[in-house]
C-alpha positions as CSV (number, residue, x, y, z in Angstrom):
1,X,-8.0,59.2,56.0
2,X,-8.0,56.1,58.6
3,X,-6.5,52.7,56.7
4,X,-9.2,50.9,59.0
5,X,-12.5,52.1,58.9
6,X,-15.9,50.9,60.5
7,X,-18.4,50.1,57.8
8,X,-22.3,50.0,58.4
9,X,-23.4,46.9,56.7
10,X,-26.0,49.4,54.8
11,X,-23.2,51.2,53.2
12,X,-21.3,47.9,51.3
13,X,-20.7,47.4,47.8
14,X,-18.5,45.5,45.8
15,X,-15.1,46.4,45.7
16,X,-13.9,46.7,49.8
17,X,-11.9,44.5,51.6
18,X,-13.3,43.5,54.4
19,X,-10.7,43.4,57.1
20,X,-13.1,42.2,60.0
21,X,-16.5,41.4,61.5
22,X,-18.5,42.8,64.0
23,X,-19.0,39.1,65.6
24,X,-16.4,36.1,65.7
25,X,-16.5,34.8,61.9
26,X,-16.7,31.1,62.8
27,X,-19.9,31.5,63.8
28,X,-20.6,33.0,60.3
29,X,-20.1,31.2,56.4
30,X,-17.6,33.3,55.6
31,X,-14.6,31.3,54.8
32,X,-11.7,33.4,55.9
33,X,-11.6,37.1,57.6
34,X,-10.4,38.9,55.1
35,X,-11.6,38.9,51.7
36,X,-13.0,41.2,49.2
37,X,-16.8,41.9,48.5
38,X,-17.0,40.5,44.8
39,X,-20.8,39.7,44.3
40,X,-24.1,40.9,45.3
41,X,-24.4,37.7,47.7
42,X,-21.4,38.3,49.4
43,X,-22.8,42.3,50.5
44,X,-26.3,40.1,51.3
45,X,-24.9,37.7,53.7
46,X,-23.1,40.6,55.3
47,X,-25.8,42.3,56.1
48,X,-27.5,39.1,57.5
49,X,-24.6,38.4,60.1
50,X,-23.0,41.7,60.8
51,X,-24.4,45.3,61.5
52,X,-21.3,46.8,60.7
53,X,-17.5,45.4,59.4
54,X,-13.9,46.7,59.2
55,X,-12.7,47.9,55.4
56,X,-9.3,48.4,55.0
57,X,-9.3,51.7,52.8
58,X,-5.7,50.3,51.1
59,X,-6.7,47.0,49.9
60,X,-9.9,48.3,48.9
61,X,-10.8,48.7,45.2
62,X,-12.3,51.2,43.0
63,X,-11.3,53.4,45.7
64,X,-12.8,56.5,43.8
65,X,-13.6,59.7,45.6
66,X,-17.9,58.2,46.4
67,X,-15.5,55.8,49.3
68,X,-14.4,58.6,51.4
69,X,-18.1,60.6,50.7
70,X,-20.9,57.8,51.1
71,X,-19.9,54.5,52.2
72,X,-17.0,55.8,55.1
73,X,-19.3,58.3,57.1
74,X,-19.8,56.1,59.7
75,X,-17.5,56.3,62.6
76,X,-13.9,55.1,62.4
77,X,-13.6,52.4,64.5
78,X,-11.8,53.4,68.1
79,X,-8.2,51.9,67.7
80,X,-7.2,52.2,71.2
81,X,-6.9,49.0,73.2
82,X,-7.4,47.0,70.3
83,X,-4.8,43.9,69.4
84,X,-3.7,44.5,66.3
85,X,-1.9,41.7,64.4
86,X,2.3,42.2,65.4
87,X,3.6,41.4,62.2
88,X,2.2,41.5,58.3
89,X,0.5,38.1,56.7
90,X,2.4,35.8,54.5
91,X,1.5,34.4,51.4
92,X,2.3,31.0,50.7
93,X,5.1,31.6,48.1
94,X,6.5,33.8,50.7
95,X,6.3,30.6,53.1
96,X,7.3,28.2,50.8
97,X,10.3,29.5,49.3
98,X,11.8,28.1,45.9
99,X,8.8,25.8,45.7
100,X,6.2,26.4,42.6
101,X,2.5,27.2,44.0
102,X,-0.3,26.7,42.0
103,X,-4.0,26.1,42.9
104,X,-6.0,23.2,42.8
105,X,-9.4,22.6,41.4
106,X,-11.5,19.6,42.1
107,X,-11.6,17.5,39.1
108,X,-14.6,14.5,40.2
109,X,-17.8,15.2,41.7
110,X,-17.8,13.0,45.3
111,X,-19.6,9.9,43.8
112,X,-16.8,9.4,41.5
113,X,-14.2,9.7,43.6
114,X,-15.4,8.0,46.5
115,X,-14.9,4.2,45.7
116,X,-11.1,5.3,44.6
117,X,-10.8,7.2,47.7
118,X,-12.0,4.2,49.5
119,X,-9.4,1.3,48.1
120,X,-6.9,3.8,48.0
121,X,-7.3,4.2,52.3
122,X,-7.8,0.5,52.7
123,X,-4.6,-0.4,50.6
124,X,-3.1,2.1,52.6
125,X,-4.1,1.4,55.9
126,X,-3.2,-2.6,55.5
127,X,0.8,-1.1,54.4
128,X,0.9,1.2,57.5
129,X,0.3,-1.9,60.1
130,X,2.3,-4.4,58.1
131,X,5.1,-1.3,58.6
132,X,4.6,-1.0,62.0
133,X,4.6,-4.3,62.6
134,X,7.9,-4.4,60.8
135,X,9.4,-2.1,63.3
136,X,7.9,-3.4,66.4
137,X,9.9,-6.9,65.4
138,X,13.1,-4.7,65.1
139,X,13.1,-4.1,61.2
140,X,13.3,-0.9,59.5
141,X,10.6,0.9,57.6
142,X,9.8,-0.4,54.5
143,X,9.9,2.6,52.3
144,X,9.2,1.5,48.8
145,X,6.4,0.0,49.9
146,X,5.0,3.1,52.2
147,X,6.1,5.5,48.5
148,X,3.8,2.5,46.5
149,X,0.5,3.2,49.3
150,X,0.9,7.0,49.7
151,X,0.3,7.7,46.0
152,X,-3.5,7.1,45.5
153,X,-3.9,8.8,48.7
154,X,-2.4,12.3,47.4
155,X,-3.9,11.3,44.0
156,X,-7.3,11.2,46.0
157,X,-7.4,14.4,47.9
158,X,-5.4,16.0,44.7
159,X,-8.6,15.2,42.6
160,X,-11.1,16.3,45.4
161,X,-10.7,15.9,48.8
162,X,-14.2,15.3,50.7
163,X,-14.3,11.7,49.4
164,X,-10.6,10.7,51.6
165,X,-11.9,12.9,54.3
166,X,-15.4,10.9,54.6
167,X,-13.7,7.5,54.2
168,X,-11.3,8.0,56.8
169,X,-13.9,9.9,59.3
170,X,-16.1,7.3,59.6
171,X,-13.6,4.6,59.5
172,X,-12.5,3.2,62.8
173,X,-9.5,1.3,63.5
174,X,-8.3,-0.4,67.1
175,X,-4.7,0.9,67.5
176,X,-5.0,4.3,67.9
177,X,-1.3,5.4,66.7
178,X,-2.3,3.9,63.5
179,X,-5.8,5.4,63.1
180,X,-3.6,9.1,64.1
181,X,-1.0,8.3,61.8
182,X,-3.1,8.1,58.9
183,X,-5.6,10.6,60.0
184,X,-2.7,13.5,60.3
185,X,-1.3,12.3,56.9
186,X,-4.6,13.1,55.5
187,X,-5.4,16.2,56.8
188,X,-1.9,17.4,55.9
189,X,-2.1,16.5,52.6
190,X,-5.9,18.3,52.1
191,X,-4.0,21.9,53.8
192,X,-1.3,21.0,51.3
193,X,-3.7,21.3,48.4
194,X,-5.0,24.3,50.0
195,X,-1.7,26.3,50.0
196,X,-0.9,24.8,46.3
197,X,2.3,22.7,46.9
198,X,3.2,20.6,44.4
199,X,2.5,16.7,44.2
200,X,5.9,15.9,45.2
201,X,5.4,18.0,48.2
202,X,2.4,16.6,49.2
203,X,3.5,12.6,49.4
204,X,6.5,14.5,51.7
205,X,3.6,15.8,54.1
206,X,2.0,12.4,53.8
207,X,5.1,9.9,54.6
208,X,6.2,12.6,57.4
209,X,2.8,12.4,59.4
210,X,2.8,8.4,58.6
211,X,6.3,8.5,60.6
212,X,6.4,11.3,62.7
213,X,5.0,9.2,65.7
214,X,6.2,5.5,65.1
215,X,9.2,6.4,68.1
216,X,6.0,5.8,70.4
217,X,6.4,1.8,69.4
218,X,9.7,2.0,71.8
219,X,7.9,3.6,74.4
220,X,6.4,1.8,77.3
221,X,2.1,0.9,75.9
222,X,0.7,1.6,79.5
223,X,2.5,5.1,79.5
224,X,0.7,6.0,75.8
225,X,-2.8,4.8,77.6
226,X,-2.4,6.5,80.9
227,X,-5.6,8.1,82.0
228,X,-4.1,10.2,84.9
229,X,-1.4,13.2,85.1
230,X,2.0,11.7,84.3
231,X,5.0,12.6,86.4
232,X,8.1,14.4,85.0
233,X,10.1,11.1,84.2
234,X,6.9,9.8,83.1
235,X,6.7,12.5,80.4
236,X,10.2,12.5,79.6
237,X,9.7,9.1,78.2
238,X,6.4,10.1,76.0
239,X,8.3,13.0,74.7
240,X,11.7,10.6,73.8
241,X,9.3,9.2,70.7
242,X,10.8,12.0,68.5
243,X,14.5,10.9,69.2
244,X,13.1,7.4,68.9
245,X,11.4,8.1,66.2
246,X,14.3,10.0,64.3
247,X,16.6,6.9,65.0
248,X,14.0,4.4,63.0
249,X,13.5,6.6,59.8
250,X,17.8,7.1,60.0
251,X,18.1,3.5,60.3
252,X,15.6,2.8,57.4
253,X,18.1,4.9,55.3
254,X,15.1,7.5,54.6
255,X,16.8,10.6,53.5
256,X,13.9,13.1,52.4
257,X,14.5,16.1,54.5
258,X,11.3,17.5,55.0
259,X,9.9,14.3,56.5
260,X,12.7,14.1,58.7
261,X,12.0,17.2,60.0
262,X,8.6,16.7,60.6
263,X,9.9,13.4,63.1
264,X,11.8,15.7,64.5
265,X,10.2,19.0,64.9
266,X,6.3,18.3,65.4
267,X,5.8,19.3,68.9
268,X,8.1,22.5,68.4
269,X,5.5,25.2,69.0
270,X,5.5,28.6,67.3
271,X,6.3,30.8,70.6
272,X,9.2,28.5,71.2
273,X,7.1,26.7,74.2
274,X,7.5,23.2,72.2
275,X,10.0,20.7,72.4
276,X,12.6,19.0,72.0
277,X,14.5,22.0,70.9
278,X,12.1,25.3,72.3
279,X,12.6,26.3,68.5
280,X,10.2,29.2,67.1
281,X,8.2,31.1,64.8
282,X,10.8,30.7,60.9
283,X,13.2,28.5,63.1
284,X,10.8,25.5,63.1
285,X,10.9,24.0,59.4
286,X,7.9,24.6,57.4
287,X,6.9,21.1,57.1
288,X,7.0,20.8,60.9
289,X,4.9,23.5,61.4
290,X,2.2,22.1,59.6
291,X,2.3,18.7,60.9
292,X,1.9,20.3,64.5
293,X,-1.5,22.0,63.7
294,X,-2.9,18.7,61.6
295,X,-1.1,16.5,64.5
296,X,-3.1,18.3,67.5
297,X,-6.2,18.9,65.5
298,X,-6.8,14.9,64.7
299,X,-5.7,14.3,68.3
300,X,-8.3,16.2,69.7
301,X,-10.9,14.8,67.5
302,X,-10.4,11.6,68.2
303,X,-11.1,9.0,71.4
304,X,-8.0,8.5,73.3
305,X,-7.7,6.7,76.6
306,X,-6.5,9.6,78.6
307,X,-9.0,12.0,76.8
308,X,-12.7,12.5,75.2
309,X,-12.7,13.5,71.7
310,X,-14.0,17.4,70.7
311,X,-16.2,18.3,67.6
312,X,-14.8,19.6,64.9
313,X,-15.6,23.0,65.0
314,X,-14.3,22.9,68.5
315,X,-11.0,22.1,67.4
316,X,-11.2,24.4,65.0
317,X,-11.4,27.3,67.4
318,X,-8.5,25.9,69.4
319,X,-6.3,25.6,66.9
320,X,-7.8,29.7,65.8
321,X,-7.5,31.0,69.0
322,X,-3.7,29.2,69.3
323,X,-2.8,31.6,66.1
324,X,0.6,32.8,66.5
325,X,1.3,31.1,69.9
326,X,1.0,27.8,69.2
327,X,0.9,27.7,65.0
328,X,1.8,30.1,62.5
329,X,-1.1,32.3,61.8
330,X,-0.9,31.7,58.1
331,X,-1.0,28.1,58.1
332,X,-4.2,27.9,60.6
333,X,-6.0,29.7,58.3
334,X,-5.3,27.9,55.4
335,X,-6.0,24.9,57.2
336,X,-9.4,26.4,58.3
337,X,-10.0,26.6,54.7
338,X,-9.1,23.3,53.7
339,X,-11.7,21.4,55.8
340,X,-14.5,23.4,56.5
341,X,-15.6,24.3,60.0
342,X,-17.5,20.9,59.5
343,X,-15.4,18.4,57.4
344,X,-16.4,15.4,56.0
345,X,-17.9,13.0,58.7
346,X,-18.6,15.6,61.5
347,X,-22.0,15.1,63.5
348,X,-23.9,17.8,63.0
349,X,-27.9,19.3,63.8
350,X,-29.7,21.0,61.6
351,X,-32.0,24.0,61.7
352,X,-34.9,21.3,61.3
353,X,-33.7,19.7,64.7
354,X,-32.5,16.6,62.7
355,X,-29.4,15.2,62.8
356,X,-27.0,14.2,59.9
357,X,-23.6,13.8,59.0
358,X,-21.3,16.0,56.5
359,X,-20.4,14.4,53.5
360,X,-19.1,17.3,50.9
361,X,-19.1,20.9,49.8
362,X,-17.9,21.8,53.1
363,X,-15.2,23.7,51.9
364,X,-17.0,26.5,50.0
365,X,-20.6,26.4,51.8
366,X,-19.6,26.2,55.4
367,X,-23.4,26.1,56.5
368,X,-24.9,24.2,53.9
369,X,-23.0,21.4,52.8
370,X,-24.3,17.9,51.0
371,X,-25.2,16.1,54.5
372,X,-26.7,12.3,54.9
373,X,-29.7,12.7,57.6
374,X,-29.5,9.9,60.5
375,X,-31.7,10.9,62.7
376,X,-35.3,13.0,62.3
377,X,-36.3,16.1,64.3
378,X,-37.2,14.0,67.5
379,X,-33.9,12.3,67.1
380,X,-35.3,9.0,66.2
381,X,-33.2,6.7,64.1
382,X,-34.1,7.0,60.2
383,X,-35.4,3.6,58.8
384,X,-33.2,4.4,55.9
385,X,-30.7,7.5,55.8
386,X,-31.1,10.1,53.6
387,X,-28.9,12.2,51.5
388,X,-29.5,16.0,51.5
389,X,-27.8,19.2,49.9
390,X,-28.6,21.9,51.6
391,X,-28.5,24.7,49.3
392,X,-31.5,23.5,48.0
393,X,-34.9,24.5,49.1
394,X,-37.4,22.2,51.0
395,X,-40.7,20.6,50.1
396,X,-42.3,23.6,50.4
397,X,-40.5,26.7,48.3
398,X,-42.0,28.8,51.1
399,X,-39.7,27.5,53.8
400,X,-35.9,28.6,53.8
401,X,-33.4,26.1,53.1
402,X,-31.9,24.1,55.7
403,X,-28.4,24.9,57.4
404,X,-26.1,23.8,60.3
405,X,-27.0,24.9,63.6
406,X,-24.4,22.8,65.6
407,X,-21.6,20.3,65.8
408,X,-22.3,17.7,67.5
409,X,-20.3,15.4,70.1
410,X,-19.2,12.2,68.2
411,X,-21.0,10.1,70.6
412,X,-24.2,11.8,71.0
413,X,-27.3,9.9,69.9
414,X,-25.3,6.6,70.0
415,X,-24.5,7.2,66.6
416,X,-21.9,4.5,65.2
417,X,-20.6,6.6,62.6
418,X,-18.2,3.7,61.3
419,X,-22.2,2.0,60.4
420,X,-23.0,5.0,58.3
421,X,-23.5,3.4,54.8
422,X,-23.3,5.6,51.6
């Protein structure tokens, strides 16, 4: 019997593993590809989206003699010419070694936690430009102080996530280094959570994305702004932030090993294209690898001089289609699952033809998260915006429930999402 075998959607039930989809899954709910059918809903949305899916026979269930009679008589799936993944997946204690994983649970509802979240990223985002502007007068980093502001921020997203993700989305501040710095540190603490590292681990990821790019404050301001192709020397300079960068935090006498890797490592790639050393794949530290997928992925969402900013679920399918070139595989995926195809703060239509922005649940219902509406279905400004969950029914019981259609371009609409009130 073939360990891969094509499924008609007809023929599910609980139990399988289903390997693969018929159709890209990020433009399905599904939160990862590959996961096991464990409810009647999950067979039903299935057979909404796909006609048929790849079950592999191993990881399958219950795999009594009615899955080699009834549900596998369709047609094995031709094998020839397909890419098949070159090497087995990891799971995160396998990644992580000597480190305790354990899973997280949100603990407040986002209403609770989002005035915390909120003084936590204000107190924190005052500390990071009194730093900075530390170091840009020749002083070192203060750490206790940067230790003292990165606590209620892992606290935060430790306790639930979407509120630090909503805060910092629609906030928007005028040095962009310090609106990255702060943005990367978030999102690498919320794919932290995901993969289960412990607390002590996450205010490492935080400090090390705070850091990894204050070596650009010793490199020329016009060079960081340039909106043209820069020459070799030119790029030289840009890229001499990390040995910059690494001479601040050695100078500052900060000794934690996994942040100074991240300074040091964050633009290694996983196919060895990076630099400054062209390491790859288990040569790059873990820590490093993660802050290069949150690094490029708040990069590309955000408005720099030299570049427009992409939709989230844009970036998520570069950073998915960059899987094992670019970033480890593993660590994509997890981060996928961490925020949502449409994290907190992403512009987004819906199947009504209004417009809205995400606010929470976007982790575990992709398409129909808790959204506030801006705009109605002829995209006329709201009087007063409303909040809406979307796995409730409308008005009318008759009518399907609303869900994502779309991201949306950040500036579309002339929508000022730093004016979005909750």
């Amino acid at each position: 019997m073939l360990n891969i075998l094509r499924v008609q959607s007809k023929d599910l039930y609980m139990g399988m593993y289903v390997s693969a989809l018929d159709r890209p899954w990020l433009d399905t709910p599904f939160l990862t590809q590959g996961f096991y059918i464990e409810a009647r809903e999950d067979i039903d949305r299935l057979r909404e989206h796909c006609d048929y899916v790849l079950v592999d026979v191993r990881k399958s269930r219950y795999l009594a003699a009615e899955l080699t009679v009834n549900a596998f008589r369709s047609r094995p799936i031709p094998l020839k010419g397909r890419k098949l993944d070159s090497r087995p997946r990891l799971a995160p204690e396998q990644i992580f070694h000597n480190r305790p994983i354990e899973p997280y649970r949100d603990d407040t509802a986002w209403e609770e936690e989002h005035p915390k979240a909120k003084q936590a990223l204000d107190t924190l985002l005052q500390d990071i430009n009194d730093i900075y502007s530390e170091v840009i007068e020749g002083g070192n980093i203060d750490v206790i102080k940067l230790k003292k502001s990165v606590g209620p921020i892992v606290a935060s997203i430790s306790r639930n996530p979407d509120a630090c993700l909503w805060v910092s989305r629609l906030k928007m501040h005028d040095e962009y280094t310090y609106q990255h710095s702060l943005g990367a540190a978030i999102w690498s603490v919320s794919l932290g959570r995901q993969l289960g590292l412990p607390k002590r681990d996450l205010r490492s990821l935080a400090m090390g994305c705070l850091l990894m790019d204050v070596g650009k404050l010793r490199v020329k301001p016009e060079l960081l702004r340039a909106n043209r192709e820069l020459n070799l020397e030119e790029a030289a300079q840009i890229a001499s932030h990390v040995e910059y960068g690494l001479e601040i935090i050695m100078q500052s006498g900060i000794t934690n090993p996994d942040v100074i890797d991240m300074v040091a490592h964050h633009h290694e790639r996983f196919d060895g294209s990076g630099y400054p050393d062209g390491l790859k794949e288990d040569t790059i530290p873990t820590f490093a690898r993660i802050a290069a997928i949150v690094d490029t992925y708040d990069a590309v969402t955000s408005k720099r001089d030299y570049a427009e900013a992409i939709s989230p679920p844009d970036a998520i399918k570069l950073l998915y289609n960059s899987r094992d070139v670019d970033f480890q595989a593993e660590l994509v995926e997890a981060f996928i699952q961490a925020v949502g195809i449409y994290p907190a703060g992403t512009l987004v239509e819906l199947s009504s033809g209004e417009v809205a922005v995400v606010v929470a649940e976007y982790r575990a219902r992709r398409l129909r998260p808790k959204v506030m509406v801006l705009l109605d279905a002829q995209k006329n400004k709201l009087e007063k915006s409303v909040m809406l969950d979307l796995r409730e029914p409308g008005e009318n019981n008759n009518m399907p429930a609303l869900s994502i259609v779309r991201g949306l371009d950040p500036d579309v609409y002339g929508i000022d999402l730093a004016q979005v009130q909750y």
